[in-house]
C-alpha positions in Angstrom: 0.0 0.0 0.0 1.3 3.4 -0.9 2.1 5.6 2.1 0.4 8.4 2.7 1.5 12.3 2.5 -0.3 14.6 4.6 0.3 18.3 3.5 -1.6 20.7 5.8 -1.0 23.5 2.7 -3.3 26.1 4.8 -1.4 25.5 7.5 1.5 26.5 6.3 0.0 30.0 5.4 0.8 30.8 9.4 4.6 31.4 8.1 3.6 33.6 5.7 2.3 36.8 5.3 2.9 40.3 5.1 4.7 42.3 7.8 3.9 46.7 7.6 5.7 48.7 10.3 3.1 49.7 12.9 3.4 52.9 14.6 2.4 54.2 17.8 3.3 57.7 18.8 2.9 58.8 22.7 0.5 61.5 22.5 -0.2 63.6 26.0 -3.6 65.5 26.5 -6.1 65.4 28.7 -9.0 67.6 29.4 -11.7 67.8 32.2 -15.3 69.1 32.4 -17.5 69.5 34.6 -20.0 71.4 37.3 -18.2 73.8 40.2 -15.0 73.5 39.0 -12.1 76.2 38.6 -11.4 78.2 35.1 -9.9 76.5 32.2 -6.1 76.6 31.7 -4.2 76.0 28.6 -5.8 73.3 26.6 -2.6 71.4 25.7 -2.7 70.0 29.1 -5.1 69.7 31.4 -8.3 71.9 31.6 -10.9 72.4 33.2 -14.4 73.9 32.0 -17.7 75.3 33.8 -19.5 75.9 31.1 -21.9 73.2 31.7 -23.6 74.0 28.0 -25.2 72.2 25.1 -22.2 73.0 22.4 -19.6 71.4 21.2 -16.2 72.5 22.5 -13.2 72.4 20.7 -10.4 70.4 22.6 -7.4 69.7 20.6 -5.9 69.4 16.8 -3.7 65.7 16.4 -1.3 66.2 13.6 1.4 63.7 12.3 2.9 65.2 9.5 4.7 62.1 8.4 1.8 59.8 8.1 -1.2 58.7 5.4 -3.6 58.1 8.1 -4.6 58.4 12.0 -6.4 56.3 14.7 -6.8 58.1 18.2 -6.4 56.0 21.4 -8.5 57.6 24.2 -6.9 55.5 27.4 -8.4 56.8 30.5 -11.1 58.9 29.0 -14.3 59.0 30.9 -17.7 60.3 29.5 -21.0 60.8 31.1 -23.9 59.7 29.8 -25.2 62.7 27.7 -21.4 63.6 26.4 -19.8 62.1 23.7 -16.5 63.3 21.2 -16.7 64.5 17.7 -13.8 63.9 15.5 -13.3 65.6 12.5 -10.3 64.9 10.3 -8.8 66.6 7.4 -10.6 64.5 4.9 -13.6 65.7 5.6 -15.2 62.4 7.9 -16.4 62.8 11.2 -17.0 60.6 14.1 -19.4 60.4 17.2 -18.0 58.6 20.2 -19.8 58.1 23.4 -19.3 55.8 26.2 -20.8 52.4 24.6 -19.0 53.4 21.3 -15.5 53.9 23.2 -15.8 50.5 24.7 -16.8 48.7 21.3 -13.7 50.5 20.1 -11.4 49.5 23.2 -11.0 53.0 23.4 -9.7 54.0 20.1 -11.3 55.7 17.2 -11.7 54.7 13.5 -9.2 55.6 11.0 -8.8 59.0 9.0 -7.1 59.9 6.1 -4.5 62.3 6.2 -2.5 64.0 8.7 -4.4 66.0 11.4 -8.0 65.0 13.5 -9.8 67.8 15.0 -11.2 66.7 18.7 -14.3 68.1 20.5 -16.3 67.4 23.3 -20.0 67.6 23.2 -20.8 68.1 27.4 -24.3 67.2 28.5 -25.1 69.7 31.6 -24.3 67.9 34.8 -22.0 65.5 33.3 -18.3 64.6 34.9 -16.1 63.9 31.3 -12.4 63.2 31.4 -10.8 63.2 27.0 -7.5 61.7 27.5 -5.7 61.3 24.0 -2.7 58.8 25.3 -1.8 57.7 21.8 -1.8 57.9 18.0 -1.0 55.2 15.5 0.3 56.3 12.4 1.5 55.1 9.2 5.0 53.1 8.7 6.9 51.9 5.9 7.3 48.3 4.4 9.7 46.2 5.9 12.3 44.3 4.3 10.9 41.3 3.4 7.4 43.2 2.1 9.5 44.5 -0.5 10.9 42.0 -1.3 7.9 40.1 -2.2 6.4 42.8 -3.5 8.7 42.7 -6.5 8.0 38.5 -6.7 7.1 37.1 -10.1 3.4 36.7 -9.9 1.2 34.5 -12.5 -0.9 35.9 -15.0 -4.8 36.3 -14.6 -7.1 33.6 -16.5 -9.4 35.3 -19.2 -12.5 34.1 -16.7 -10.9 36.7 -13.7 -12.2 40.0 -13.8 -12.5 43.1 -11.6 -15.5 44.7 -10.1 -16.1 47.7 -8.1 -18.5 48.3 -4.8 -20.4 50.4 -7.8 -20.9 47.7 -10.4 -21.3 44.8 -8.4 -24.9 44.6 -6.4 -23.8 42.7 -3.2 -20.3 43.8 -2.7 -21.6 46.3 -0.2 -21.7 43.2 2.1 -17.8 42.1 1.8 -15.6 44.1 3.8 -11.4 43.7 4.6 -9.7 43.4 7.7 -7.1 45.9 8.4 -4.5 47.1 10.9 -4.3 50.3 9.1 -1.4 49.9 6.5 -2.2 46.8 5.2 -5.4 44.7 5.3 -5.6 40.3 5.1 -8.4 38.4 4.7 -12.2 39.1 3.6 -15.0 38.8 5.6 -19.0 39.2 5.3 -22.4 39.5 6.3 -24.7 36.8 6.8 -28.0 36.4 6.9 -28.2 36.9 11.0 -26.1 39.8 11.0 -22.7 37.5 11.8 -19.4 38.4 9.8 -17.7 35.2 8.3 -14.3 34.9 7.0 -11.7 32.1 7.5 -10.2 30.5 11.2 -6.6 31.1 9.5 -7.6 35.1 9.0 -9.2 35.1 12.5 -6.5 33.3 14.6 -2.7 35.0 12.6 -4.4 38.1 12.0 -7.4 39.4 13.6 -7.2 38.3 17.1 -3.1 37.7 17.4 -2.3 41.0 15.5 -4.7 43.3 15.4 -6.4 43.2 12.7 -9.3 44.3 14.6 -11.5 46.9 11.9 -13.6 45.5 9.3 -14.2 47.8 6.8 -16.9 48.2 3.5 -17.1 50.2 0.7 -13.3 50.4 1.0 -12.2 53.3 -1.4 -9.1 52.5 -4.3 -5.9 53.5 -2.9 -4.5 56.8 -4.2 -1.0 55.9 -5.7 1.0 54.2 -3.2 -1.1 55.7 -0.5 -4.2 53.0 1.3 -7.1 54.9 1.6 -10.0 54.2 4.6 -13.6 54.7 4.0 -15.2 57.1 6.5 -15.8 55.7 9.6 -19.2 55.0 8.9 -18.0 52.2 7.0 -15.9 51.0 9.9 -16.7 48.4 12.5 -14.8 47.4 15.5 -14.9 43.4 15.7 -15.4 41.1 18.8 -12.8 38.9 19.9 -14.8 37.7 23.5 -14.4 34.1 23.4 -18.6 33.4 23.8 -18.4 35.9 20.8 -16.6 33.7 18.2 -17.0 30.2 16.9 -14.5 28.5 14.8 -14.1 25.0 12.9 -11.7 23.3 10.6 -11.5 20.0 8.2 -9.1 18.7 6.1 -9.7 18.2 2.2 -7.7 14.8 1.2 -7.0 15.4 -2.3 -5.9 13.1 -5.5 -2.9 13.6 -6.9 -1.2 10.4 -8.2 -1.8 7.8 -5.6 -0.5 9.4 -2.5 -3.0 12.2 -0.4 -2.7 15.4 -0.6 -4.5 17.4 2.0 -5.8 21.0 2.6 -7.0 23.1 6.1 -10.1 24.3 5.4 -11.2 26.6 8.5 -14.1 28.9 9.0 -15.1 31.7 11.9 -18.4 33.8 13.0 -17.5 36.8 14.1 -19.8 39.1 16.2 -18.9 42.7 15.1 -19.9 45.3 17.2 -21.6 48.4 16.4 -19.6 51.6 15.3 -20.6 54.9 15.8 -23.2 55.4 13.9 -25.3 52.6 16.6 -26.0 50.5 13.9 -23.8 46.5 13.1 -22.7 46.0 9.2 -25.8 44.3 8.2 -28.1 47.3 9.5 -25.8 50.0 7.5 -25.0 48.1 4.7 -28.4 46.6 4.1 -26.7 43.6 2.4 -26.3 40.1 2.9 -25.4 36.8 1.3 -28.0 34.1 1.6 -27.2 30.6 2.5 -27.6 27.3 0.5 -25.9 24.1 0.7 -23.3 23.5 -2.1 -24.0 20.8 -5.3 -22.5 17.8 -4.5 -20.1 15.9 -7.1 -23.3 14.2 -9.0 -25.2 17.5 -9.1 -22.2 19.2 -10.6 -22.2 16.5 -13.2 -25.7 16.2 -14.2 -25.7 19.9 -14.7 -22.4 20.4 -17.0 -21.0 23.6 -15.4 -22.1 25.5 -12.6 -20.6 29.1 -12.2 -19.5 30.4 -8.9 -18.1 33.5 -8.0 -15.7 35.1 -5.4 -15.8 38.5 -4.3 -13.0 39.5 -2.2 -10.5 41.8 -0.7 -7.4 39.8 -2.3 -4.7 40.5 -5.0 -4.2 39.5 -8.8 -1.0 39.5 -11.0 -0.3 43.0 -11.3 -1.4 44.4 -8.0 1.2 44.8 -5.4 1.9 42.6 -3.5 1.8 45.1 0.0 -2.0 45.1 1.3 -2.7 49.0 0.7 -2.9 48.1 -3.0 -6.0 44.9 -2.2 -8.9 46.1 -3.6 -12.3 44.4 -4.0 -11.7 41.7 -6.9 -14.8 39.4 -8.8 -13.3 36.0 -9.3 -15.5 33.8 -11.7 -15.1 30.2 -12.7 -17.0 27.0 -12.5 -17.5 24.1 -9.9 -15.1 21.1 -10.5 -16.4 17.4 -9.2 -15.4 16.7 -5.9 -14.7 12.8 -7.4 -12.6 14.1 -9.9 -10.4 15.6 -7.1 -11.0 14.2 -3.5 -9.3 10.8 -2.8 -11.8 8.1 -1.9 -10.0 8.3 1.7 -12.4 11.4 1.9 -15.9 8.9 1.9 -19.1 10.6 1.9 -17.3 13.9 3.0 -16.0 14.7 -0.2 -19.3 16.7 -1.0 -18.7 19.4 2.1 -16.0 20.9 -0.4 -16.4 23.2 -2.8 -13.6 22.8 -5.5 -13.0 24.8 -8.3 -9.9 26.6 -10.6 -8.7 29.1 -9.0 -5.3 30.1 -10.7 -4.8 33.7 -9.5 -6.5 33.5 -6.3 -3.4 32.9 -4.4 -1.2 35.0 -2.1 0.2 37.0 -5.0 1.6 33.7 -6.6 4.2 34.1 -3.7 4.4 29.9 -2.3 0.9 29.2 -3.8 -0.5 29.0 -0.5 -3.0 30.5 1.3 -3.8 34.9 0.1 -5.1 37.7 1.1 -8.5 36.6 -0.8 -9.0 34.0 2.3 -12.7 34.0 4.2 -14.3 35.2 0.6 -18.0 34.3 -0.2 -18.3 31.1 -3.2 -21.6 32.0 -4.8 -23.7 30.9 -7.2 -22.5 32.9 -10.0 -24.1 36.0 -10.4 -26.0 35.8 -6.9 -25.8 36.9 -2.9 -26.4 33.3 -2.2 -23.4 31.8 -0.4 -22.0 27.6 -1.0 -19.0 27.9 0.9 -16.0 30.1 2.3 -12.5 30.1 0.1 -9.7 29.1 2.0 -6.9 28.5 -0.1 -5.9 28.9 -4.1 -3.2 27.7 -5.8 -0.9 28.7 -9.0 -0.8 24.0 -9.4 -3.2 23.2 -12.1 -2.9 19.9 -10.3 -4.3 21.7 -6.8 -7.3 23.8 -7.4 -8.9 26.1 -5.3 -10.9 24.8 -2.2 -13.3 26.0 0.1 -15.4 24.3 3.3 -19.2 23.9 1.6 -22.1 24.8 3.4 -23.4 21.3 2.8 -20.8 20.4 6.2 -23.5 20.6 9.1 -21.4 21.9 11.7 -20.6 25.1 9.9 -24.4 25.2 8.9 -25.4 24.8 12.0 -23.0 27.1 14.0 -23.9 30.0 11.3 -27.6 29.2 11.6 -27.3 29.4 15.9 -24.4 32.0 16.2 -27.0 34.3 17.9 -30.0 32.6 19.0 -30.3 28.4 19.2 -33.5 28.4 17.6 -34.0 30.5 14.6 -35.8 31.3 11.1 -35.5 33.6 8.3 -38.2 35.3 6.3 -36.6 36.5 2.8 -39.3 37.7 0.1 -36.9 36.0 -2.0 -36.5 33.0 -0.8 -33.3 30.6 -2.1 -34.1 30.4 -5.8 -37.5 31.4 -4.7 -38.0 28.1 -2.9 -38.3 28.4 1.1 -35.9 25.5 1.7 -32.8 26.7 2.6 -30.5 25.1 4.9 -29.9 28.2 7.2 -32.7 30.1 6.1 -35.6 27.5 6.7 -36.7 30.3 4.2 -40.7 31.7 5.0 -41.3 33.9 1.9 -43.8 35.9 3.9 -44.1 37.1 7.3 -47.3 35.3 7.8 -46.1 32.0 6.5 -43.1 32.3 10.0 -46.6 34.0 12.3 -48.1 30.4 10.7 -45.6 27.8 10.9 -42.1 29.2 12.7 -41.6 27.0 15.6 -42.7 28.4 19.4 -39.9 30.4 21.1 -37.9 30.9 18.2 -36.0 33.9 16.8 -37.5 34.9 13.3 -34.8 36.9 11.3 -36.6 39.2 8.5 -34.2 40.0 5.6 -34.4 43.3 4.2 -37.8 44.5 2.3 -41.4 45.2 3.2 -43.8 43.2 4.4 -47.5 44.8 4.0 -50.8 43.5 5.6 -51.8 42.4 8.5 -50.0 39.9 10.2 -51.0 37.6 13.4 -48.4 36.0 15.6 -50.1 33.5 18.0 -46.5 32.0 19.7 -44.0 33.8 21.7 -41.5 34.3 19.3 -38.8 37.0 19.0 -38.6 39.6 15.8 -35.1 40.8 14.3 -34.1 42.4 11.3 -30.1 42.3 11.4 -29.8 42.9 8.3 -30.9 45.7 6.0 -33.9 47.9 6.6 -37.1 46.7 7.3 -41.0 47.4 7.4 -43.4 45.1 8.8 -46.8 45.8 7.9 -48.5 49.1 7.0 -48.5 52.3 8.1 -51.2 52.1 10.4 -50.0 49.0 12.4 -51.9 46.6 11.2 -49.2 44.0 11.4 -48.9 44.3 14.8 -52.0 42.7 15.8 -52.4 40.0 18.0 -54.7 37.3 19.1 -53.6 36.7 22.3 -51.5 38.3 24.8 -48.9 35.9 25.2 -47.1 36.6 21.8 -44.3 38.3 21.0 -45.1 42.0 21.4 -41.6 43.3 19.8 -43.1 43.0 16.3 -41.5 46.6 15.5 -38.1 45.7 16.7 -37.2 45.0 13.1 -38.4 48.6 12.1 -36.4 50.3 15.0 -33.0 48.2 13.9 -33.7 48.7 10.3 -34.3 52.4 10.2 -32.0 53.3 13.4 -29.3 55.8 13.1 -28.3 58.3 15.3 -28.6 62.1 14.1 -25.4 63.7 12.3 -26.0 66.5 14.7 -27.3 65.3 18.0 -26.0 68.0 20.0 -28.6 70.3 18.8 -31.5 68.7 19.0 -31.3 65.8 21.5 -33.6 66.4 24.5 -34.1 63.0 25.9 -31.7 60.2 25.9 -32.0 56.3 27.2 -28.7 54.5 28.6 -27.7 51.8 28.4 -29.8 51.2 24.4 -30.4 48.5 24.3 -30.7 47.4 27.8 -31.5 43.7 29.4 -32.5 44.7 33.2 -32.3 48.6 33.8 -32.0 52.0 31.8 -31.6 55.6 32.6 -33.8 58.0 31.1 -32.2 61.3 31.0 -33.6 64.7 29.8 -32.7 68.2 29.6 -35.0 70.9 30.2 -34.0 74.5 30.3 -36.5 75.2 33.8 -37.8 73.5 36.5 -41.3 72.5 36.8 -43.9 69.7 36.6 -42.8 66.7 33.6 -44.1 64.0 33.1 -42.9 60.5 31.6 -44.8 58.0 29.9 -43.5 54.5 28.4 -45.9 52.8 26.1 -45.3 49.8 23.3 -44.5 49.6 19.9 -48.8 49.8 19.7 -49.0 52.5 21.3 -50.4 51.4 25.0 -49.6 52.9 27.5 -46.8 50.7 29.4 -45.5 52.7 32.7 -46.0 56.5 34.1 -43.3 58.4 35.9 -44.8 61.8 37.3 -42.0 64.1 38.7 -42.8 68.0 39.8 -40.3 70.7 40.4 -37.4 68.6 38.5 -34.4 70.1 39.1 -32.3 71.6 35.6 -29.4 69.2 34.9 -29.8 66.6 37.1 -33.3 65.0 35.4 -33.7 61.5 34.9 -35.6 58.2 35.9 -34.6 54.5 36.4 -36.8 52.2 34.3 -35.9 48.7 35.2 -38.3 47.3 32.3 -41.6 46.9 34.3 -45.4 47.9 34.1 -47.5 49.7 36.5 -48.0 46.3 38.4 -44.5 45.6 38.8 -44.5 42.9 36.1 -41.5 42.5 33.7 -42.7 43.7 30.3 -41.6 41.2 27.1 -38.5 42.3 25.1 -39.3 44.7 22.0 -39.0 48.6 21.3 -41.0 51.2 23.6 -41.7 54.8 23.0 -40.9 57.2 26.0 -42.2 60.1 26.1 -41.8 63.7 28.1 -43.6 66.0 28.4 -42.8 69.2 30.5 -45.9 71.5 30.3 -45.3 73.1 27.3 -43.5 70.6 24.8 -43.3 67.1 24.6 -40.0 65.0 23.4 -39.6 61.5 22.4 -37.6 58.3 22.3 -37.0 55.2 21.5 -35.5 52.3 23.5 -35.2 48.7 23.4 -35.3 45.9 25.6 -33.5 42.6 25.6 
């Protein structure tokens, strides 16, 4: 018997890599505000402030005249809960960053272009805030062996590769790249549930061990040798919490000759966090790849060729090899039979990989091995629905490109549960307009899931609008992670109910579809709810010029009235209430969006919150 040779190819991808100097400058500034406190001294130090007003204060200019970009590190900054920062840099972006956004971004901001970021400070009256700017990374220059490779011999396209642009290309909104700000490596994107997924080799050598930590979409083409970001809008801080990641690998045994030859195929759901606009990928983007189980071996055979295609953040022949040049690439070939590749030593397996000619969607043709392209979307060609995740390509025309298929039930299954262990889709569309998806369980209508969605599951609505009257008679819970979304008519009449014991957080897909937070808060913000979400307790805050009689009222997403708070003579910057998510009888109310309202005598503000 022949002996076997076990090559772990993706493995070996661990060794490779490029390496972009990373720089982090010291930066000193810090800057205090609050009530009762002495006048302000010089504000390149540390200042104090009185005013106590609703306007936004300008703090401090960062410049780096030697960089391409900046990304602010805010260690030790403390914001109450009506304050938040505004950056502004010299290309024109801005960002908002209060207390929950500072902790998604471990206490950092997004990246700008250019040289310079303009910091100020937004202070709600009666807040204690503390800006600290302890650091600034900046820009660095290749290193050795990034040069190097970025003059390597590279192959030539095929005549089936072509490029396409976030413009031309109807679902590349939901592929973003992972950077550290010089350079980016590996693709991820959005799924159905909101999750990001991208490759276990991307996750574990890039994102989690070095920082790869932004995701970013609607990346803009560099500008000569210079990377360009998108604003940070288009920027999303990624989770790395352990319960906040799930990860799985296999091994594709291939045929060549009559010894094995085998490839790591990995996978990872990621959780990203919300950025600064309040809003996850799949809410901004309103984009998403669908999910469907890849053809096996006899499929691909009975139907002659089936196209797939993969969108990703990688390189082709030509580009340079350093990551500020990887722009968003359209790969398109056909589907090779997994018999025709995959030793018999695979068994049944053989049809959880997705194999197919990938010349060119390698690491640059450096090795061969595993590229910048890995954690791309396979799709049906021309499509948003998803087979698999490419892993590796390969410049062999003996070692095609491979991917893990989604017809391998543990990556199925860990996709379909990432956030909830019991869950359905509704998608007007359907997979090839046919409710059976694998992860999708597909409903084509909202009725169909009120109907037929098991009890106590989570019922994810893709993006669209779904008019008339719809009755849910089983506790179930309503999300809309993706895209924006309308349930029912304008008058409500999807939100009827036959019985109480339903879920009453119908809207909630409305409020996280059409969610964002104002581009200029700071002038017309009267009430705010913190923590938003919130699971056991929130703080309802408001700010009224005079004392006097207000009055709060909480009702549902129908419009009944929930919980009253009556407070007289409130005292002018220190206003608020503790809602701990109860009705007037002390009974927990079911998760979903409420409507709080304030009224003080003469006007009445409102607001939305949402419970867990």
């Amino acid at each position: 018997m022949k002996s076997i040779n076990l090559l772990l190819i993706g493995l070996m991808g661990l060794f490779g890599g490029t390496t972009m100097a990373q720089k982090m400058v010291p930066h000193s500034f810090r800057y205090q505000v609050g009530p009762r406190q002495a006048a302000p001294r010089q504000a390149d130090t540390s200042d104090r402030d009185t005013s106590g007003s609703n306007q936004l204060q300008f703090l401090t200019q960062v410049t780096q005249p030697s960089t391409t970009f900046l990304r602010l590190y805010f260690a030790g900054t403390q914001l109450g809960d009506g304050s938040y920062l505004v950056l502004e840099g010299t290309d024109g972006n801005r960002q908002e960053l209060r207390k929950q956004d500072l902790e998604n971004w471990r206490y950092s901001s997004a990246y700008f272009n250019g040289q310079s970021v303009n910091v100020s400070l937004f202070a709600a009256p009666g807040d204690r805030n503390t800006v600290t700017v302890s650091g600034v990374k900046i820009s660095g220059e290749p290193t050795g062996s990034t040069q190097k490779a970025r003059q390597a011999a590279q192959p030539k396209p095929t005549a089936r590769q072509s490029a396409a642009s976030s413009v031309t290309y109807p679902y590349a909104k939901a592929v973003g790249r992972f950077t550290n700000g010089s350079d980016s490596y590996g693709t991820g994107w959005i799924a159905p549930n909101g999750a990001i997924v991208t490759s276990s080799y991307v996750y574990n050598s890039y994102v989690k061990d070095q920082s790869y930590d932004v995701i970013e979409f609607n990346v803009p083409p560099s500008v000569g040798t210079t990377v360009q970001h998108p604003s940070p809008q288009d920027q999303y801080p990624v989770s790395t919490a352990p319960d906040q990641v799930k990860q799985g690998a296999t091994i594709v045994p291939f045929k060549i000759s009559l010894d094995l030859l085998g490839r790591m195929n990995t996978y990872t759901i990621l959780a990203p966090l919300a950025n600064s606009t309040g809003l996850r990928p799949g809410e901004r983007q309103q984009e998403y790849f669908r999910i469907s189980t890849n053809p096996k071996s006899s499929d691909i055979n009975d139907a002659g060729n089936v196209p797939v295609d993969v969108l990703h953040y990688g390189a082709y022949a030509g580009d340079s090899y350093n990551g500020q040049f990887r722009t968003l690439h359209l790969y398109q070939n056909s589907l090779l039979e997994q018999n025709e590749y995959l030793s018999v030593y695979a068994g049944a397996e053989r049809n959880e990989y997705v194999i197919y000619n990938g010349v060119g969607l390698v690491n640059n043709g450096v090795s061969g091995i595993t590229g910048s392209d890995t954690g791309a979307p396979i799709t049906y060609g021309e499509s948003n629905i998803a087979m698999g995740i490419h892993e590796a390509g390969s410049s062999d025309p003996n070692l095609p490109s491979t991917g893990i298929g989604f017809r391998n039930e543990g990556l199925r299954n860990d996709l379909a549960r990432f956030f909830a262990a019991k869950a359905a889709y509704v998608d007007l569309e359907g997979l090839n307009n046919q409710p059976t998806g694998e992860i999708h369980k597909a409903y084509l209508t909202a009725q169909q899931a009120a109907q037929h969605a098991p009890n106590d599951y989570t019922v994810y609505f893709a993006r669209g609008t779904y008019a008339g009257a719809v009755t849910f008679n089983r506790p179930m819970t309503l999300r809309a992670p993706v895209g924006k979304v309308t349930i029912g008519s304008a008058n409500g009449g999807a939100r009827q109910a036959a019985e109480s014991s339903i879920a009453r957080n119908v809207a909630m897909a409305e409020a996280l579809g059409a969610h964002s937070r104002l581009e200029r808060p700071e002038t017309t913000e009267k009430v705010r709810a913190y923590p938003n979400p919130f699971r056991d307790q929130t703080e309802i805050k408001y700010q009224f010029e005079e004392g006097g009689p207000v009055s709060v009222d909480i009702l549902n997403a129908a419009g009944v009235l929930v919980a009253t708070f009556n407070l007289s003579n409130a005292a002018f910057g220190q206003n608020g209430v503790q809602w701990n998510g109860t009705d007037q009888n002390g009974r927990p109310v079911p998760t979903g969006l409420y409507i709080v309202k304030m009224n003080n005598g003469r006007q009445t503000f409102t607001t939305k919150v949402l419970k867990q």
